[in-house]
C-alpha positions as CSV (number, residue, x, y, z in Angstrom):
1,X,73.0,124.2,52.1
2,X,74.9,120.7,52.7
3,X,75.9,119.8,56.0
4,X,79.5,119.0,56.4
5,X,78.2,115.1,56.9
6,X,76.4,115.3,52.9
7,X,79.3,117.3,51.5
8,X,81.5,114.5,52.4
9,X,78.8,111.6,51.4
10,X,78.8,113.4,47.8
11,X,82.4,113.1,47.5
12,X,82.7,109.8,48.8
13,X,80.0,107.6,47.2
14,X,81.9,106.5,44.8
15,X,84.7,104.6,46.6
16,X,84.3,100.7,47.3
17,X,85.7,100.2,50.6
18,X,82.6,100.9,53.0
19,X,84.8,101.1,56.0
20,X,87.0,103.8,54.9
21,X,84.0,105.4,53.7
22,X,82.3,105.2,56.7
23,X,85.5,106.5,58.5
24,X,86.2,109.2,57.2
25,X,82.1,110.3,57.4
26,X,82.5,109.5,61.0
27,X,86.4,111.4,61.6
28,X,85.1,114.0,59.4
29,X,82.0,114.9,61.6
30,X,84.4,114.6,64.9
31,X,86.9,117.6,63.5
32,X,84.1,120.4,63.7
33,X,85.2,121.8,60.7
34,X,83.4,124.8,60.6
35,X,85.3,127.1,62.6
36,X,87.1,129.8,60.8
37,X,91.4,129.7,61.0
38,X,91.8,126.5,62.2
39,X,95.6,124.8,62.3
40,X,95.0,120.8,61.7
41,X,97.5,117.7,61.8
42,X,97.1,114.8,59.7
43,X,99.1,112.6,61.7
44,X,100.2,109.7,59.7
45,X,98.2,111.3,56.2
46,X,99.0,108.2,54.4
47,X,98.4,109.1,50.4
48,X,97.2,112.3,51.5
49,X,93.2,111.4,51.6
50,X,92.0,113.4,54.3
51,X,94.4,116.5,53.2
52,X,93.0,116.0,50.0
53,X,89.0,116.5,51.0
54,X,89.6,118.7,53.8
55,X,92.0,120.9,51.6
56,X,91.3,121.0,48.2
57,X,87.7,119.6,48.2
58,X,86.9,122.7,50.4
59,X,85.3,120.4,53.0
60,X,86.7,122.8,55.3
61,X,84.6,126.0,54.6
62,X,87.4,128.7,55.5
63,X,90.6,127.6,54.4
64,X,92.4,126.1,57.3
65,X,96.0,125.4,57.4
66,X,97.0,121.5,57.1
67,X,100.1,119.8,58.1
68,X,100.1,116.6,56.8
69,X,102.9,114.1,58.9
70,X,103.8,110.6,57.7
71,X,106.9,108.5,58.0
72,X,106.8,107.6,54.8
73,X,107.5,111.2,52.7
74,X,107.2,109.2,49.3
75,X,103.3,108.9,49.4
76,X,102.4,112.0,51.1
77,X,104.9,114.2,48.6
78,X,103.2,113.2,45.7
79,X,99.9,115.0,46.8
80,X,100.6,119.1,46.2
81,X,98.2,121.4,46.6
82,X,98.3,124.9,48.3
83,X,96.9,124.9,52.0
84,X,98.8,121.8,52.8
85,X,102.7,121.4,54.3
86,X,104.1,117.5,54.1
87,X,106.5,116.7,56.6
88,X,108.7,113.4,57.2
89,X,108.1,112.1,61.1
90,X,107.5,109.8,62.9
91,X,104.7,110.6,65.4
92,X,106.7,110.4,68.6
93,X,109.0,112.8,67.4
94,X,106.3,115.5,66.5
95,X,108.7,118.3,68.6
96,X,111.0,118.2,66.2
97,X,108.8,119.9,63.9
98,X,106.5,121.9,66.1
99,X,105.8,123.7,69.2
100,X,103.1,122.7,71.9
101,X,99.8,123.4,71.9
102,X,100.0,124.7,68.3
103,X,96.9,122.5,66.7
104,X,93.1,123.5,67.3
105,X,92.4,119.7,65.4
106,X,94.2,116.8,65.1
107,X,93.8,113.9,62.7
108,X,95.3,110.1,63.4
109,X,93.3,107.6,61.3
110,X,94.6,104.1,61.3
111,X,98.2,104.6,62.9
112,X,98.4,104.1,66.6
113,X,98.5,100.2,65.6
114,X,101.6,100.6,63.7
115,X,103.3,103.0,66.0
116,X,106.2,100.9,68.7
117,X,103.9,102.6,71.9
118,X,100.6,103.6,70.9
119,X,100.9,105.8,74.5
120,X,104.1,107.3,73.8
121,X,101.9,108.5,70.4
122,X,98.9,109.9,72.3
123,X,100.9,111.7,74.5
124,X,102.5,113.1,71.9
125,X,99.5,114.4,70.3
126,X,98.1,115.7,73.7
127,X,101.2,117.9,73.7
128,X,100.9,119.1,70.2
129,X,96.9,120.2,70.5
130,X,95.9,123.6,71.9
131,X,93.9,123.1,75.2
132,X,90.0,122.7,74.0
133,X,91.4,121.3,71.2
134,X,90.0,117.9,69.2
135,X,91.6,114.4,68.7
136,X,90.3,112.3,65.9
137,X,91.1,108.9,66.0
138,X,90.1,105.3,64.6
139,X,92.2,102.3,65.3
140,X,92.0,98.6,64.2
141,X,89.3,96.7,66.6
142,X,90.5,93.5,68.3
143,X,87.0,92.2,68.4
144,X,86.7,92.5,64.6
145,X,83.7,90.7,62.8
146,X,84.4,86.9,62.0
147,X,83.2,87.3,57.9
148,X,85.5,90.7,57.7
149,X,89.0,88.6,57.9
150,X,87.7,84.7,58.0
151,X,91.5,83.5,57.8
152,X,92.9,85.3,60.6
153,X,89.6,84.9,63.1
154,X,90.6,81.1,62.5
155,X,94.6,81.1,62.5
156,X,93.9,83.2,66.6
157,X,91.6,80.1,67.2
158,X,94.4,77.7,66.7
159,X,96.8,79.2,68.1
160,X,98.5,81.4,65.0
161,X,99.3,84.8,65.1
162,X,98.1,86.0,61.7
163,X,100.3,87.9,59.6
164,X,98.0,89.0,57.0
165,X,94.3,90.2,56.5
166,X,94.0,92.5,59.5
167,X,97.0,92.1,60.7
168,X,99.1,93.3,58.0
169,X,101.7,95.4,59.3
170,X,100.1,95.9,62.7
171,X,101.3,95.4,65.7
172,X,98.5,95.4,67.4
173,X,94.8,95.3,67.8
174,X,92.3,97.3,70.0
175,X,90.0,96.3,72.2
176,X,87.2,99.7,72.9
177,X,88.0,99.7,76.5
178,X,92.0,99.5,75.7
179,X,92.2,102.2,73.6
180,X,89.8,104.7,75.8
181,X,91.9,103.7,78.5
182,X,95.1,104.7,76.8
183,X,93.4,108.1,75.7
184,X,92.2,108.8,79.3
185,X,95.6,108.1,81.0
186,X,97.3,110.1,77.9
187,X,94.8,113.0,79.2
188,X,92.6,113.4,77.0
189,X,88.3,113.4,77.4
190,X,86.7,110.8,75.4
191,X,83.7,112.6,74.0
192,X,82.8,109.8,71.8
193,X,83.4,106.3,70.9
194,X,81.9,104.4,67.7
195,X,82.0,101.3,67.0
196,X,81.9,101.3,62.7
197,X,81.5,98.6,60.0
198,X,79.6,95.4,62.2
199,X,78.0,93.7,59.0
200,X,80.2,93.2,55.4
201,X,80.3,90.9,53.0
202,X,82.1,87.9,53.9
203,X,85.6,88.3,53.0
204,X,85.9,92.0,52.9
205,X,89.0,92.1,53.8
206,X,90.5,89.4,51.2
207,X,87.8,91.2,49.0
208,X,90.0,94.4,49.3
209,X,93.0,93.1,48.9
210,X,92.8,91.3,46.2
211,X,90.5,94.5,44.4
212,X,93.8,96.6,45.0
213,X,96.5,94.0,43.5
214,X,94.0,94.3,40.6
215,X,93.6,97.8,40.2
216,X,97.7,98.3,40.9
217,X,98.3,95.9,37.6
218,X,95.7,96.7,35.7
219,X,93.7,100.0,36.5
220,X,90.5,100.3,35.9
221,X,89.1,103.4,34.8
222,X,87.3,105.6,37.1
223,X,88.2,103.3,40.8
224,X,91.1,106.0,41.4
225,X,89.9,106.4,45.3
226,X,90.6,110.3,44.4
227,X,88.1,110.4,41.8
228,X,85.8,109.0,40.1
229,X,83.8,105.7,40.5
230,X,83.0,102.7,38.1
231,X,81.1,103.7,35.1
232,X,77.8,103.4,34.0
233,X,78.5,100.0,31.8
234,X,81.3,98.7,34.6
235,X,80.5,95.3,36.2
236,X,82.0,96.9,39.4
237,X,78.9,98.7,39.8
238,X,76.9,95.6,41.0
239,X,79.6,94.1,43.5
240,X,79.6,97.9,44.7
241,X,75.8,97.8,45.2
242,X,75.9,94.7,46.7
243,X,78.5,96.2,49.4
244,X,76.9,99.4,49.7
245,X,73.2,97.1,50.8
246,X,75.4,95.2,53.5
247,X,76.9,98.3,54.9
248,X,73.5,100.2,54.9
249,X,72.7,97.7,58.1
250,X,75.6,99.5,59.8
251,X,73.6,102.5,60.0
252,X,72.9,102.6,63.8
253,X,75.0,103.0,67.0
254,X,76.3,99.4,68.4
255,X,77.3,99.1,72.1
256,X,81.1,98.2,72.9
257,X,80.7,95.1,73.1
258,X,79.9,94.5,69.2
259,X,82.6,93.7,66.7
260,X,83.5,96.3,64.5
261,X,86.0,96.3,61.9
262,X,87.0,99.9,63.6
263,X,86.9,101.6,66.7
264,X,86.4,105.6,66.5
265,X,87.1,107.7,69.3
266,X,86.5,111.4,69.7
267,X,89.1,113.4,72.4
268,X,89.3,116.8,73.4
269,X,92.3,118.0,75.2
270,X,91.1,120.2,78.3
């Protein structure tokens, strides 16, 4: 039988953004899944992704019930499948939809850099999880590799604050030690911190940009990150293999002090 960690390799390997892959192996493996009648947040869901595997690609072996939370209602309420409620909020209002201690697994993936007070979010979250419960996170890392976002490593070395690349739309980076800190003080236990995605292909993140502008105007069958990938005769299937070589290297545990396009943090509430 597949571990949790194959199931989700199988329905990832298709997707060409290493880093998201490797997150969501990564938050995936964090959520201990397995248990049976589980409540989960996806706090800040985004398209719907993770509600999507955890849900409807029966990642989660017993059927748990999802609510899926993003400010933005117009993404997340396209995706409708049963096991999942969508709700409109922002994360620091979370009590206006539901009670404390009323999660056994939280989700936040790539939100607490968006978010006015990333502490005001955690202790948020800390409210909303049952005690024992687990907090899944990955946030933007401040330390991020120079040949991920080339521009914006040399617009900080002049002086510039980028507004693009890794900073688009964030307010802020995270340094490891920043972010545990916040996640201590919001009182939470760090369990375990990763640092993901140290080697790429220079450019990734212009790479990726530019591959979704493309795919927006002129979709390319079979690249939908919800299904299928590139085709046996599709020249996307080299520059994929090429990534997928690079990333391979990433396939070990790097200290903090590495840069990492991510920082992944696993929290229990006690």
């Amino acid at each position: 039988m597949e571990t949790e960690t194959e199931m989700v390799i199988t329905q990832l390997n298709q997707i060409g953004d290493m880093s998201l892959r490797r997150r969501i192996v990564t938050m995936m493996g964090y959520l201990e899944l397995g248990n049976p009648g589980l409540v989960i947040l996806d706090a800040g869901c985004g398209d719907g992704l993770y509600a999507r595997l955890i849900v409807r690609d029966h990642l989660a072996p017993h059927s748990p019930l999802l609510h899926a939370v993003d400010v933005d209602f117009g993404i997340a309420g396209e995706m409708h499948f049963d096991g999942v409620c969508f709700w409109e909020r922002e994360i620091e209002r979370l009590n206006e939809l539901f009670c404390e201690e009323c999660f056994d697994r939280i989700l936040c993936t790539e939100v607490l850099e968006h978010v006015s007070c990333a502490m005001t979010a955690l202790e948020s979250l800390f409210r909303m999880l049952k005690p024992g419960g687990i907090l899944s996170v990955t946030v933007p890392c401040r330390n991020y590799p120079f040949w991920w976002d080339p521009v914006s490593k040399v617009q900080e070395w002049v002086g510039m604050r980028p507004k693009s690349g890794i900073w688009n739309m964030h307010r802020e980076l995270f340094h490891p030690r920043d972010i545990r800190a916040l996640a201590e003080n919001a009182g939470f236990i760090v369990e375990h911190m990763d640092m993901l995605t140290h080697y790429c292909v220079p450019f990734s993140m212009q790479i990726l940009r530019l591959g979704a502008l493309i795919h927006s105007r002129i979709p390319v069958p079979g690249t939908d990150r919800h299904g299928e990938g590139p085709g046996r005769w599709n020249p996307l299937r080299g520059i994929k293999w090429v990534f997928e070589k690079i990333d391979a290297l990433n396939n070990q545990t790097f200290d903090t002090d590495t840069s990492a396009v991510n920082v992944a943090l696993k929290m229990r509430r006690p």
